[in-house]
N, C-alpha and C positions, 0 to 999 in steps of 0.2 A: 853338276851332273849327279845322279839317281843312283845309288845302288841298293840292288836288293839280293841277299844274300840266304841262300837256304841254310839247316843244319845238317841233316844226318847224310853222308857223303861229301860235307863240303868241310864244317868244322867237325865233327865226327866221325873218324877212319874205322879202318880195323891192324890190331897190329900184329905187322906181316908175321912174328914169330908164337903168336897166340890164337890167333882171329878173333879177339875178341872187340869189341868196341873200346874206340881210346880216343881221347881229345887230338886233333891229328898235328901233326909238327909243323912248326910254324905258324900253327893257329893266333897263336897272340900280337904274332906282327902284322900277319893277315888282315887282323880286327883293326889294330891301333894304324896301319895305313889307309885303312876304307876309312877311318874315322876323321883322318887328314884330311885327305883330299874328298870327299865325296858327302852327300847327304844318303845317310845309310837307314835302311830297313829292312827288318827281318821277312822271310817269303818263305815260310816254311809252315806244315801243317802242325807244327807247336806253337803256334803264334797267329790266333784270328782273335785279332784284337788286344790284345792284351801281354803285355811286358813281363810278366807275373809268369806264364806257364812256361814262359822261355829260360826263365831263371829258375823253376825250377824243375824242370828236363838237363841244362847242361850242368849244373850245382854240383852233381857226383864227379864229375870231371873236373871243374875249374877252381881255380885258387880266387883271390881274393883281386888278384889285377887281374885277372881276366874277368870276373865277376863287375869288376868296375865298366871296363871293357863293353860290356854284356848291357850293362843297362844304358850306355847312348846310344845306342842302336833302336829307333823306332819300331813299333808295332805297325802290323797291314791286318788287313784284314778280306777274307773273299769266305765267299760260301763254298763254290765245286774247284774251280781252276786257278789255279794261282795268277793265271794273265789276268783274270777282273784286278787285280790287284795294281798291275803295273802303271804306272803314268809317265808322260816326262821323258826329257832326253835321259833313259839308262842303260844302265848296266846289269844285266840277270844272272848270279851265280848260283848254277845248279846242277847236281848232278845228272838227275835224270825227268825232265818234263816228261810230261804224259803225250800220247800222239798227239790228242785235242789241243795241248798247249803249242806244240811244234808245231801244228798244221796254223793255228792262230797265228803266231808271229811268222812264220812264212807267208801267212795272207796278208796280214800287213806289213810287210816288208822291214818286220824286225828281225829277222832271224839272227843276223848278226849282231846284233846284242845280247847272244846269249853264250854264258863264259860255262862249256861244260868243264865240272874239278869233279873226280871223283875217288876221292881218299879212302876207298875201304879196298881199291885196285893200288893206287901209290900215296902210300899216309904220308908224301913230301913232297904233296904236287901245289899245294900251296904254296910254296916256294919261287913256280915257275908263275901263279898267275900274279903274284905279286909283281913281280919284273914285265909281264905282259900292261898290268894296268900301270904303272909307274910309267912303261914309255904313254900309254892313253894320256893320261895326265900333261904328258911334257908335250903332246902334242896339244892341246886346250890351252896352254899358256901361248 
């Protein structure tokens, strides 16, 4: 199975005692379980085409195993909507799709492929989708 994965609201929160932008919690398990189980791609407008702009947007954030992290994670690429991008049986983690992308996957009857996280409301919500895909997983074996 497919996953595709945004940045800012998914692996970049805000934190609750600053507001400021922070790598959000459990980010790095979040990564290295998508990396397990799943063929992973980035779906976020720091990343049309290329592996390079993504490493260096989260760089101020990450350490050196997240950075590892960071580069198996495939490039996509779209022009306006992030759905030209999707393919395949997936998974879409986003915070927030545009109407045009919501109305797209309601039209074609993906709606339910799409994992809203959005960390800059609970910078530990990563946590909960982790255990949401884990049981995904255990039901595919």
């Amino acid at each position: 199975m497919i996953l595709f994965t945004d940045i800012d609201g998914v692996l970049l929160g805000k934190c609750p005692e600053t507001g400021r932008i922070t790598l959000a919690n459990f980010a790095k398990e979040y990564l290295q379980f998508c990396i397990d189980h799943f063929d992973c791609y980035w779906l976020t407008t720091h990343c049309r085409g290329s592996i390079d702009t993504v490493i260096d947007y989260l760089q101020p954030f990450a350490d050196n195993e997240l950075l590892t992290l960071i580069r198996k994670i495939k490039p996509t690429y779209f022009k306006t909507f992030k759905t030209e991008a999707l393919f395949g049986d997936f998974i879409w983690v986003d915070d927030q799709p545009t109407a045009y992308e919501l109305m797209h996957l309601e039209q074609n009857n993906q709606l339910h492929y799409w994992y809203q996280v959005n960390t800059r409301h609970n910078i530990n919500e990563l946590s909960t989708l982790i255990e949401e895909l884990y049981l995904i997983t255990q039901k595919a074996d």
